[in-house]
N, CA and C of each residue as an Amber inpcrd file, in Angstrom:
protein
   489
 -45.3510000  -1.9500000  63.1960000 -46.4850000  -2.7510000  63.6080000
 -47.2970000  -1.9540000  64.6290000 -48.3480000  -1.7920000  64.5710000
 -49.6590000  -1.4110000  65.3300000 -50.2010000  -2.1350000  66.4420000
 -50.3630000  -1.8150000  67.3630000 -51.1620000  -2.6380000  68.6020000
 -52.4800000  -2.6610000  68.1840000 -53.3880000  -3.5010000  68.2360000
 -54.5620000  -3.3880000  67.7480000 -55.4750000  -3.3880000  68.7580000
 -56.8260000  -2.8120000  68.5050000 -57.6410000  -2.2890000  69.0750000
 -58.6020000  -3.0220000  70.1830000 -59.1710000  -4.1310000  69.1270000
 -59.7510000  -4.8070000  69.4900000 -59.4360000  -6.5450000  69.0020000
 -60.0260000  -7.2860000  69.3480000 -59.9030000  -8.8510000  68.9060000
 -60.1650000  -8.9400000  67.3230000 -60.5120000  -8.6670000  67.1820000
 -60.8200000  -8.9650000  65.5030000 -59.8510000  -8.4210000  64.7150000
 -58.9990000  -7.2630000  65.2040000 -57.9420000  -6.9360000  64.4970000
 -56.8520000  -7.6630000  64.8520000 -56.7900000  -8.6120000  66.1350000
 -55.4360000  -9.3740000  66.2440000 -56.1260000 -10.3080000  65.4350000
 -57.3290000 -11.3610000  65.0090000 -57.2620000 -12.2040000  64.4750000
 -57.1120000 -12.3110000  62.8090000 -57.4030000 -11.1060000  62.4570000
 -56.7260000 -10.6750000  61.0510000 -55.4310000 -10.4020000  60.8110000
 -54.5060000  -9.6780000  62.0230000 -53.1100000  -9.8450000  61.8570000
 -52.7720000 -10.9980000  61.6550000 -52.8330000 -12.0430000  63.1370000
 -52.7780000 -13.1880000  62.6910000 -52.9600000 -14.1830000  61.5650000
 -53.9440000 -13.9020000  60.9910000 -54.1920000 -14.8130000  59.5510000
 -53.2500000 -14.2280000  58.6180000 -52.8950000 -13.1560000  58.5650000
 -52.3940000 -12.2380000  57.2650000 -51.0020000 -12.8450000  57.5600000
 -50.5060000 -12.4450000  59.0120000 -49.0850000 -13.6060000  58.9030000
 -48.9740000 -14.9440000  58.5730000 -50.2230000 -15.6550000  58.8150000
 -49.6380000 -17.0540000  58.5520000 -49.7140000 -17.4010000  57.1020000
 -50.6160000 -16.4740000  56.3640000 -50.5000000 -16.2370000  54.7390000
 -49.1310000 -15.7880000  54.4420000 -48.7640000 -14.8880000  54.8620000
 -47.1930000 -14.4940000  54.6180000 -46.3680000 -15.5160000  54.4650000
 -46.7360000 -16.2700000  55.9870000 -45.5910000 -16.9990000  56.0470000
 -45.3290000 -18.5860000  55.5540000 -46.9490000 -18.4480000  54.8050000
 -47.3370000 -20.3760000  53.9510000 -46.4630000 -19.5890000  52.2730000
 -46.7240000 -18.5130000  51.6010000 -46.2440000 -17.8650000  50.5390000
 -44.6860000 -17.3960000  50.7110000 -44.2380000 -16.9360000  51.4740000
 -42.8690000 -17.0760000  51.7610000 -41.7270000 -18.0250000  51.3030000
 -42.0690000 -18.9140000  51.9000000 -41.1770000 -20.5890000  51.7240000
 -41.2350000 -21.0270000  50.1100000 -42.4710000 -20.7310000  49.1860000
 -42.3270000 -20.7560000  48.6270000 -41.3600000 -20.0870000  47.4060000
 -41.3240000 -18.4070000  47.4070000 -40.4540000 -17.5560000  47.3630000
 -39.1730000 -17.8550000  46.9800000 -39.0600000 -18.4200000  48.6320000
 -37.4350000 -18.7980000  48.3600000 -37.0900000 -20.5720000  47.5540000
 -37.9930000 -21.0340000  47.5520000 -37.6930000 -22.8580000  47.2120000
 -37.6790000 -21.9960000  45.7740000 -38.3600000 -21.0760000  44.9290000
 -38.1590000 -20.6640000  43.1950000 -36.6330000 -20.2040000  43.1390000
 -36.4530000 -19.2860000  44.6830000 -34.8530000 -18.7810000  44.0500000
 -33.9000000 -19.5300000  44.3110000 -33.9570000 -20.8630000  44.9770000
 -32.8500000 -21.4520000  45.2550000 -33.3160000 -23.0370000  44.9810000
 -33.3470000 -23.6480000  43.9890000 -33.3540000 -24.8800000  43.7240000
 -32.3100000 -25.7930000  44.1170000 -32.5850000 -26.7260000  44.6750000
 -31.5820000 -27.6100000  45.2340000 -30.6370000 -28.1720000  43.7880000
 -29.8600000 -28.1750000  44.1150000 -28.6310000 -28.5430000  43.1650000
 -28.2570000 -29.9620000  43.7960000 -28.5420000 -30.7970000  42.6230000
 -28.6310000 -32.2920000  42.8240000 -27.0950000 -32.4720000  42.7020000
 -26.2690000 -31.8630000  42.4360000 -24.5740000 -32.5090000  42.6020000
 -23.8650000 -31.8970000  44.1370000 -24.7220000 -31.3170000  44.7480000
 -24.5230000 -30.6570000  46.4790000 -24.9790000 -31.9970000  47.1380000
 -25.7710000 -32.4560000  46.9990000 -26.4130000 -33.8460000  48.1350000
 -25.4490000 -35.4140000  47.9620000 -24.8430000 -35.3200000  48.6390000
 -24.0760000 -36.5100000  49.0810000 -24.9990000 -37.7700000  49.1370000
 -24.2950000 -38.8890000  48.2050000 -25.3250000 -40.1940000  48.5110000
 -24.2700000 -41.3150000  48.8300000 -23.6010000 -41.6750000  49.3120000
 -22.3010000 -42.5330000  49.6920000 -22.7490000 -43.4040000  50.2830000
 -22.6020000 -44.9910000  49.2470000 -22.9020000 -45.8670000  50.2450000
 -22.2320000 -45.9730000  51.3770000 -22.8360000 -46.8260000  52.1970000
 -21.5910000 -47.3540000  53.2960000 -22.3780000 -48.4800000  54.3760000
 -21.5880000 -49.5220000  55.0540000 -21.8450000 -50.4260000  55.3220000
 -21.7820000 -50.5700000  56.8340000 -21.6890000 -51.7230000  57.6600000
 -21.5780000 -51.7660000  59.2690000 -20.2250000 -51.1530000  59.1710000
 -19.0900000 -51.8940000  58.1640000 -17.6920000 -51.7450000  58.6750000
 -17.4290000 -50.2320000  58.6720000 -17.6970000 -49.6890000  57.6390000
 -17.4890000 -48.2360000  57.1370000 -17.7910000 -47.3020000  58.4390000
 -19.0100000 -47.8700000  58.6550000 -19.8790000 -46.9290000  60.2270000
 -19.2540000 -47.2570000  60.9560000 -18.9110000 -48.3240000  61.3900000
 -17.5560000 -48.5410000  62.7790000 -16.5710000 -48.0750000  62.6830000
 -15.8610000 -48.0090000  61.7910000 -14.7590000 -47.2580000  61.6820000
 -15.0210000 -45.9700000  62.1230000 -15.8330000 -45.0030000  61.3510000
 -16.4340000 -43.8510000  61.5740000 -16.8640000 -43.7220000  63.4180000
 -17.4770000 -44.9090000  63.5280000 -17.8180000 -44.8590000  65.1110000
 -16.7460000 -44.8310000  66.6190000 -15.8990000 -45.3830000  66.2820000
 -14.5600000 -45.5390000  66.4830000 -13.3400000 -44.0310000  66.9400000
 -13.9410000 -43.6750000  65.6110000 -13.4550000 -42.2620000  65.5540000
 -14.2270000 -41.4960000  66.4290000 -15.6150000 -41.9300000  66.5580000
 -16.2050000 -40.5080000  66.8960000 -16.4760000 -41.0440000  68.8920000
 -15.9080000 -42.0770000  69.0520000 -16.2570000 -42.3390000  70.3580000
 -14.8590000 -42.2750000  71.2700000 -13.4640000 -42.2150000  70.1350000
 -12.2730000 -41.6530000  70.7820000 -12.5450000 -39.9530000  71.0890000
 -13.1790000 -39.6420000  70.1390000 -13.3700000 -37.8300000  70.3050000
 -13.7800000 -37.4860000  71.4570000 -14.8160000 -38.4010000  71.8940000
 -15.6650000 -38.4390000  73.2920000 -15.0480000 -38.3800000  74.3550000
 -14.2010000 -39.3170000  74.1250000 -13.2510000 -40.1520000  75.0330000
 -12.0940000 -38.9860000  75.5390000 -11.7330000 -37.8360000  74.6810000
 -10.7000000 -36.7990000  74.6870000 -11.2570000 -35.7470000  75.3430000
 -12.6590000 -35.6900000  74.8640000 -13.2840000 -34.9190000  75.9010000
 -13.9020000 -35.2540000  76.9850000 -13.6240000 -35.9110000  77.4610000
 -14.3310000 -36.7250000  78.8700000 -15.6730000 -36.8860000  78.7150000
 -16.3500000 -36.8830000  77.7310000 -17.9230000 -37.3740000  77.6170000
 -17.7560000 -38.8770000  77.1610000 -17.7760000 -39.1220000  78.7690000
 -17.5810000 -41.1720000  78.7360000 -19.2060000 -41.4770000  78.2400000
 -19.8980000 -40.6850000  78.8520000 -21.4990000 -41.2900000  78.8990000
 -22.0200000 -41.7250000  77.3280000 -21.5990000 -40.9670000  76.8630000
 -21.5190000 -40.5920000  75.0780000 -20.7790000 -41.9540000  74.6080000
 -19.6450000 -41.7330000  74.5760000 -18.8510000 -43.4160000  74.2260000
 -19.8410000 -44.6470000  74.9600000 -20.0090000 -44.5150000  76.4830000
 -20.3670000 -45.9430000  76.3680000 -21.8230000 -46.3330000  75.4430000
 -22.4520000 -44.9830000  75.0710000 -23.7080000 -45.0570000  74.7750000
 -23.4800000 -46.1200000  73.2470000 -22.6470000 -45.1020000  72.5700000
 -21.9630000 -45.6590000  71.0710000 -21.1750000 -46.9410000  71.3330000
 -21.2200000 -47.6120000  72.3130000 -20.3840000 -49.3520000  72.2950000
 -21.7740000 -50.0700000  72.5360000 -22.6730000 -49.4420000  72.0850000
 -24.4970000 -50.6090000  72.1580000 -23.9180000 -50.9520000  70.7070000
 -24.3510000 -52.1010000  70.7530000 -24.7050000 -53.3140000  68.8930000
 -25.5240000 -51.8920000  68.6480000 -25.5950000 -52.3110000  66.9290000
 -25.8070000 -51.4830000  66.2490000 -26.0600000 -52.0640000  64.9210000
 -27.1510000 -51.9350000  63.8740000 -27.4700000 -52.5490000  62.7790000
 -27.4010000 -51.8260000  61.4050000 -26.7220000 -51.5700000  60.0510000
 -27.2580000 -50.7900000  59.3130000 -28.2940000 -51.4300000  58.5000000
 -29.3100000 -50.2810000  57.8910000 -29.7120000 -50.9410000  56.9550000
 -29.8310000 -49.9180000  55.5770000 -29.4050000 -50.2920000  54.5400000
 -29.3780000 -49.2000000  53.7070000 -28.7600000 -47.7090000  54.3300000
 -29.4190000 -46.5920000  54.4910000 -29.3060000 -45.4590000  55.0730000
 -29.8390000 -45.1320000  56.6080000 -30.2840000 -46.2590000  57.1870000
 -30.5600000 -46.1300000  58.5120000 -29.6860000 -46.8110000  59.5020000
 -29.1760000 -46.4880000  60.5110000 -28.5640000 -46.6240000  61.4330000
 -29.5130000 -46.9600000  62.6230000 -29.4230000 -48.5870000  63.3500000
 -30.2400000 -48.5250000  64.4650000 -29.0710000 -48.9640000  65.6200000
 -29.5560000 -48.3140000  66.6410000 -29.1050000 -48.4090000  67.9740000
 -29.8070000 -49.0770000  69.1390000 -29.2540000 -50.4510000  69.7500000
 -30.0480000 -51.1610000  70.6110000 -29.5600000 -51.1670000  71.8160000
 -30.6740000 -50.1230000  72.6080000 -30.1870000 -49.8790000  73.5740000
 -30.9580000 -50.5010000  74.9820000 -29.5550000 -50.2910000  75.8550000
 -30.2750000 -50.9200000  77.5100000 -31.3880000 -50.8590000  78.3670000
 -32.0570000 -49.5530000  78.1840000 -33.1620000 -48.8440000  79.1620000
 -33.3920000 -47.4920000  78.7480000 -34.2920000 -46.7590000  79.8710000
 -35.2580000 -45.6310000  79.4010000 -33.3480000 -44.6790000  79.8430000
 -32.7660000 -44.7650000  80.7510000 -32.0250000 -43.8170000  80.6390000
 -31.0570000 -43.6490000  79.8480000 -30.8740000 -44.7010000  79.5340000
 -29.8680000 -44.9000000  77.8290000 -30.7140000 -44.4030000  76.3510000
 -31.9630000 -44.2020000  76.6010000 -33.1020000 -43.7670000  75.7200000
 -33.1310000 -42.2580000  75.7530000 -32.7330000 -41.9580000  76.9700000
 -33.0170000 -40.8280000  77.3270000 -31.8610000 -39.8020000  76.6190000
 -30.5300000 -40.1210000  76.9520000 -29.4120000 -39.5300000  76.4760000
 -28.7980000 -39.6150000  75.2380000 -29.0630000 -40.8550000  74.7560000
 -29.2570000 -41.1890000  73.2790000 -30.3350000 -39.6120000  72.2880000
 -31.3050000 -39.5560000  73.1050000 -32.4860000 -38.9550000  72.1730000
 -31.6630000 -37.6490000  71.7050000 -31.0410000 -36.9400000  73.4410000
 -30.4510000 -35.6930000  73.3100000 -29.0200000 -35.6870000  72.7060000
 -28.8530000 -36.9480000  72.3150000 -27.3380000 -36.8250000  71.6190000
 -27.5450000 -37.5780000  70.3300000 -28.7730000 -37.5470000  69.0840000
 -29.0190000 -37.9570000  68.3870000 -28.8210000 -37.2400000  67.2240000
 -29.6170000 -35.7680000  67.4680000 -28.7690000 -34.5060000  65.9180000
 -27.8340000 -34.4920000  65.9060000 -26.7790000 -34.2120000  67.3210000
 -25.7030000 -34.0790000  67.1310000 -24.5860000 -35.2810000  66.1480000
 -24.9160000 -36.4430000  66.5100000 -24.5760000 -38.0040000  65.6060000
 -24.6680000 -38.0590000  63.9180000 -26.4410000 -37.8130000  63.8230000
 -26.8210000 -37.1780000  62.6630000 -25.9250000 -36.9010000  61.8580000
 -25.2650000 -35.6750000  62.6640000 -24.5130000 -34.4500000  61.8070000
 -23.0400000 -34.6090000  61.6220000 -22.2760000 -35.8080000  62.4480000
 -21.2670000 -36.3730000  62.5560000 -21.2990000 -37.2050000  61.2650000
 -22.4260000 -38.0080000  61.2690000 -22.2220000 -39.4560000  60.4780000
 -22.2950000 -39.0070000  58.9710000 -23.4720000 -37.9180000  58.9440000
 -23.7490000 -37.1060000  57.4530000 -22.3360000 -36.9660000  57.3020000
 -21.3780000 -35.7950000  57.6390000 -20.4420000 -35.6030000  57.2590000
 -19.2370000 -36.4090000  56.8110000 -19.0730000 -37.4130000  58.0300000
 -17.5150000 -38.4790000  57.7580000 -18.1190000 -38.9480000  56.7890000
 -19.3260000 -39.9420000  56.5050000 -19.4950000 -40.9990000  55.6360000
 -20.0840000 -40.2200000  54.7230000 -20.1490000 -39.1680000  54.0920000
 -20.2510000 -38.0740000  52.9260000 -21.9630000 -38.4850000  52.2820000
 -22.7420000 -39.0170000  53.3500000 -23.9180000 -39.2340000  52.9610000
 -25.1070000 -38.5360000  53.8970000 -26.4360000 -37.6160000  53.0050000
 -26.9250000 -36.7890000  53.7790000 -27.9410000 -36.8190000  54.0220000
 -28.3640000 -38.5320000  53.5030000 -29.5660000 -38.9780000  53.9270000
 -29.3390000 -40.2300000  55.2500000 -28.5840000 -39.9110000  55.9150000
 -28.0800000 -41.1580000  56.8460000 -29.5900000 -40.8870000  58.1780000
 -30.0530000 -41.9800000  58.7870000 -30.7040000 -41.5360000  59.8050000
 -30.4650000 -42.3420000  60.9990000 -30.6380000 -41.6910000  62.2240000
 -29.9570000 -42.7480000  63.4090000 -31.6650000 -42.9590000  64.0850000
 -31.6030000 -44.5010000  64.5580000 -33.0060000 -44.5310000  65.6820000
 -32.3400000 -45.1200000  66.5910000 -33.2770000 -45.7080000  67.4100000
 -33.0170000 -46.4800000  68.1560000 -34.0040000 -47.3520000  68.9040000
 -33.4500000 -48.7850000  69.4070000 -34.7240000 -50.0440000  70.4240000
 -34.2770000 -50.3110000  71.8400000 -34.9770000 -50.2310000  72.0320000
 -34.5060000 -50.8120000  73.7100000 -34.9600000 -52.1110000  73.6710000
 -33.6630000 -52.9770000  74.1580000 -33.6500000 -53.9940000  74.4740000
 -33.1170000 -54.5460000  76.0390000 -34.4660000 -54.8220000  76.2190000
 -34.4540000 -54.8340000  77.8820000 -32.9520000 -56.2680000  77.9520000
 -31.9620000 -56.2570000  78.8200000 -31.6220000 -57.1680000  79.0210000
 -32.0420000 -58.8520000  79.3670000 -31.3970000 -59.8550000  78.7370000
 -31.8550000 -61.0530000  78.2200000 -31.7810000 -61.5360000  79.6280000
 -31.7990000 -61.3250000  80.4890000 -32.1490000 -62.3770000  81.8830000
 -33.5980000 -62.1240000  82.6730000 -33.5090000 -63.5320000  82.2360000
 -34.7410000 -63.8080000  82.8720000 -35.1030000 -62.9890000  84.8020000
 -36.7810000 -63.2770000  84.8540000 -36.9440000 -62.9390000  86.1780000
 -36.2430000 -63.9640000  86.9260000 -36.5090000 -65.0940000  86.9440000
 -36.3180000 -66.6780000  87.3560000 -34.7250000 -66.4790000  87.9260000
 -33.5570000 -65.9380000  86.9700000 -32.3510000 -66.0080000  87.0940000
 -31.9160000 -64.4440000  88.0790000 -32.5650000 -63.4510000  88.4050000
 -32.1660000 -62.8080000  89.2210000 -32.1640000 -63.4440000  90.4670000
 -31.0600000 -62.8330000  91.0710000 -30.3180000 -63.7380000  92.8310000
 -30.6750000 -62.4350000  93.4810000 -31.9420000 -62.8130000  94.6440000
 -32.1730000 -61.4680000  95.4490000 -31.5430000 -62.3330000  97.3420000
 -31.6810000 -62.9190000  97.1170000 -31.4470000 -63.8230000  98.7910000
 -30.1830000 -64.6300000  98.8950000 -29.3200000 -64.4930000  99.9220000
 -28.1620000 -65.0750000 100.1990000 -28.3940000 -66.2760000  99.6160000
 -29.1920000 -67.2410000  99.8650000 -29.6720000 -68.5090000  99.5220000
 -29.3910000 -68.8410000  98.1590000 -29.7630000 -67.6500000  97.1610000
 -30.1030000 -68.4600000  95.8340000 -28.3870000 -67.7220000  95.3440000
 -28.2300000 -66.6290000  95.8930000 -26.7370000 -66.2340000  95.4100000
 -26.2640000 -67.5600000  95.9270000 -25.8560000 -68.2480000  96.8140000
 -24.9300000 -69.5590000  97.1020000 -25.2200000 -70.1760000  96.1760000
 -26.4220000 -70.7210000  95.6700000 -26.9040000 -71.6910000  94.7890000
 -25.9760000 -71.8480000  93.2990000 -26.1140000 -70.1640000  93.1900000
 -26.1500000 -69.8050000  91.8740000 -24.0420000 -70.1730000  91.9020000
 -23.6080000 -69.5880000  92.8840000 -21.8170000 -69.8760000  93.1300000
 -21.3990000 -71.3880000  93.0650000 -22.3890000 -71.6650000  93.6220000
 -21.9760000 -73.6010000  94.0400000 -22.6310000 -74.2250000  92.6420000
 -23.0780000 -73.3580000  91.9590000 -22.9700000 -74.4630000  90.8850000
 -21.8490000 -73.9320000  89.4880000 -21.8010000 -72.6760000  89.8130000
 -20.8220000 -72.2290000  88.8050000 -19.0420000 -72.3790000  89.6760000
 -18.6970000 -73.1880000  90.9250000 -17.8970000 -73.1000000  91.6060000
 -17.9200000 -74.3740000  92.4370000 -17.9280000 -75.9260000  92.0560000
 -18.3830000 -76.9120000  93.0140000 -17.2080000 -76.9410000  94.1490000
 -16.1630000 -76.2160000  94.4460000 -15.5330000 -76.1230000  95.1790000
 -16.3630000 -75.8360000  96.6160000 -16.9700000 -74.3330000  96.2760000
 -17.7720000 -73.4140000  97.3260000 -18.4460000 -74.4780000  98.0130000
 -18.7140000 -75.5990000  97.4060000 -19.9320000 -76.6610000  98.1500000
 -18.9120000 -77.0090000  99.3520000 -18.2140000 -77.3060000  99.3750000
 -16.6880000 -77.9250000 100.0870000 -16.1280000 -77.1870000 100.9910000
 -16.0190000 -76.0040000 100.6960000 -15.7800000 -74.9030000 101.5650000
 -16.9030000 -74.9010000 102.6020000 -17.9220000 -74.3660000 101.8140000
 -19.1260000 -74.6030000 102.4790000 -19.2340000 -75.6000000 104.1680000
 -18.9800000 -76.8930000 103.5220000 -19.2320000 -77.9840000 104.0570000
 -18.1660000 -77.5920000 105.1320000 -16.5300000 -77.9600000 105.0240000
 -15.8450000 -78.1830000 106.0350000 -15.8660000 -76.9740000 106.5290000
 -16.3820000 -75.6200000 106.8150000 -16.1810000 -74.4270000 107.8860000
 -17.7980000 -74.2890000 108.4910000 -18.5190000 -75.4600000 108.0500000
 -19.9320000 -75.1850000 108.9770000 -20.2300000 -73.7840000 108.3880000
 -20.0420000 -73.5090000 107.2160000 -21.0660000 -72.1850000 106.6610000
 -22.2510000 -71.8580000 106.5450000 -22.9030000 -71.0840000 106.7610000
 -24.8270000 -71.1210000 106.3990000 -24.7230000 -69.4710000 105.7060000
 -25.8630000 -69.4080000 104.8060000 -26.3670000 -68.0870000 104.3870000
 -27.2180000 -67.5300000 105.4510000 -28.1840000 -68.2950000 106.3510000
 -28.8630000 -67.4580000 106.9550000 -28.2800000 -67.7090000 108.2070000
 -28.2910000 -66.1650000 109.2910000 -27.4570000 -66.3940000 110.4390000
 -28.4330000 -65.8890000 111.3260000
């Protein structure tokens, strides 16, 4: 390869490679036709994938990548060949994303199917604003009614939340 002179000769290198390299791909897709008895199509169902999941979140588990397992104990839906994952938040989004080929390439293999695909939703947790307890006050509230004892306690030791 030649250093070129001026601009007009890098922008002709340039084009001449990306011609190369659009004619190329083709090249090889004539010498190597996919062989339709190589591609795995295996059904498989929630149970099939849990099982499989099971397996692959003890593996985790052997290697101390807890973050990984707890990620794989989110609900989980199949549908046909897609795999969805419903997850907690952006940082469960986050580690999920970077541990998603790797899954891919797990699930292709055990369940012998090589069109499998994994996504995933975030599902913000189901409690309401209303039901978060930020003040001593509404934490008592929230005890004394899941605990009518605490009212009693409460009562005979002269207790208060605010001091």
């Amino acid at each position: 390869m030649t250093i070129p002179a001026s601009l007009s000769e890098v922008k002709s290198q340039v084009k001449n490679e990306a011609e190369e390299s659009r004619q190329a791909p083709k090249k090889e897709e004539q010498k190597h036709p996919i062989d339709q008895s190589e591609v795995q199509r295996t059904p498989f169902d929630k149970g099939k994938l849990g099982a499989v999941l099971e397996d692959v979140i003890a593996g985790y588990k052997q290697q101390k990548r807890l973050i990984e397992s707890t990620l794989l104990k989110q609900p989980f839906e199949v549908n046909e060949n897609s795999v969805k994952f419903f997850l907690n938040g952006e940082l469960q989004e986050h580690r999920f994303s970077q541990l998603r080929p790797e899954l891919i390439g797990i699930f292709r293999k055990k369940l012998e199917n090589d069109f499998v695909e994994i996504n995933f939703e975030i599902k913000e947790d189901a409690v309401s604003e209303e039901s978060k307890l930020y003040t001593s006050t509404d934490k008592l509230a929230y005890l004394t009614k899941k605990s009518p004892a605490l009212k009693e306690l409460q009562k005979r030791f002269g207790l208060e939340t605010d001091f």
